[in-house]
C-alpha positions as CSV (number, residue, x, y, z in Angstrom):
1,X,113.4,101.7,102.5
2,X,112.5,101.8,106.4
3,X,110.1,99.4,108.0
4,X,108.4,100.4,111.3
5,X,107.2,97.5,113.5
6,X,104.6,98.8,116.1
7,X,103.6,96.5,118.4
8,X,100.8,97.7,120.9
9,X,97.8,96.4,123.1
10,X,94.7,96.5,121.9
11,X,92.0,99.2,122.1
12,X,93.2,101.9,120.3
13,X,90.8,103.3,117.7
14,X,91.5,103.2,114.4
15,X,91.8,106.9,113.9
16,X,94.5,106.7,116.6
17,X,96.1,103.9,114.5
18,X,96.5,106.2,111.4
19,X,97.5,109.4,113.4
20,X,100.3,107.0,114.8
21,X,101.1,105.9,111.0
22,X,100.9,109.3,110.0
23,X,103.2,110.8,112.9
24,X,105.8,107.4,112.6
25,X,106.2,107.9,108.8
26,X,107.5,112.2,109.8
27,X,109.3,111.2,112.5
28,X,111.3,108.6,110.2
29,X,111.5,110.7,107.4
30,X,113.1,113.5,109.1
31,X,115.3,111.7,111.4
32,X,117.0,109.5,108.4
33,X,115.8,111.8,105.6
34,X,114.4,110.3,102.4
35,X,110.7,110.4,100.6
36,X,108.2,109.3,103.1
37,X,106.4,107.4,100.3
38,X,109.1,105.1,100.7
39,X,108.4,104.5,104.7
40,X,106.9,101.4,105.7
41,X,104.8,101.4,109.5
42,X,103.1,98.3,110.5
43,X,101.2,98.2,114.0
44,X,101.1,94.4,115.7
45,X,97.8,94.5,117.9
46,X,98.2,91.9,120.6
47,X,95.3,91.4,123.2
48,X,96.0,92.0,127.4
49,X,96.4,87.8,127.6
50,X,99.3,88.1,125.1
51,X,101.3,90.5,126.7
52,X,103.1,90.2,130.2
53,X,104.7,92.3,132.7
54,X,107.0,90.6,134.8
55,X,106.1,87.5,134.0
56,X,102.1,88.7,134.6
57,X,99.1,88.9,131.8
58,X,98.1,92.4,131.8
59,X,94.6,90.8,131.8
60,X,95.4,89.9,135.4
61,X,97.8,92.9,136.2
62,X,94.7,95.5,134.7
63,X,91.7,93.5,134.9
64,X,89.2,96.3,134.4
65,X,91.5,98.1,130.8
C-alpha cells in the first residue's frame, strides 16, 4: 500500500488540500498501478518560522506571504 508524505507551507485552503489528495492518489495509482482505495496521502503543514532556505526562515526571507 503506498503512503504519500506531503510536506508544504501553510496557507493553502483546504479545498486546495483535497484537490492535491485527490490529484496525488491518480498520479500514484497510475504510475505504480493498483486500486487507489489502497493509496495513502498525508500533507505535513509547517508554518514560514519552520521552514528555511539557506539556512533563512521564510518568515524573514518573505516577510509579507
Amino acid at each position: 500500500m503506498p503512503f504519500v508524505q506531503v510536506t508544504i507551507l501553510e496557507g493553502r485552503t483546504v479545498e486546495q488540500k483535497h484537490d492535491l489528495m485527490r490529484r496525488l492518489t491518480a498520479a500514484t495509482a497510475e504510475a505504480l498501478g493498483g486500486d487507489p482505495q489502497r493509496i495513502r496521502v498525508a500533507i505535513y503543514e509547517v508554518s514560514a518560522d519552520e521552514w528555511a532556505i539557506g539556512g533563512v526562515p521564510v518568515s524573514v526571507l518573505r516577510p509579507n506571504g
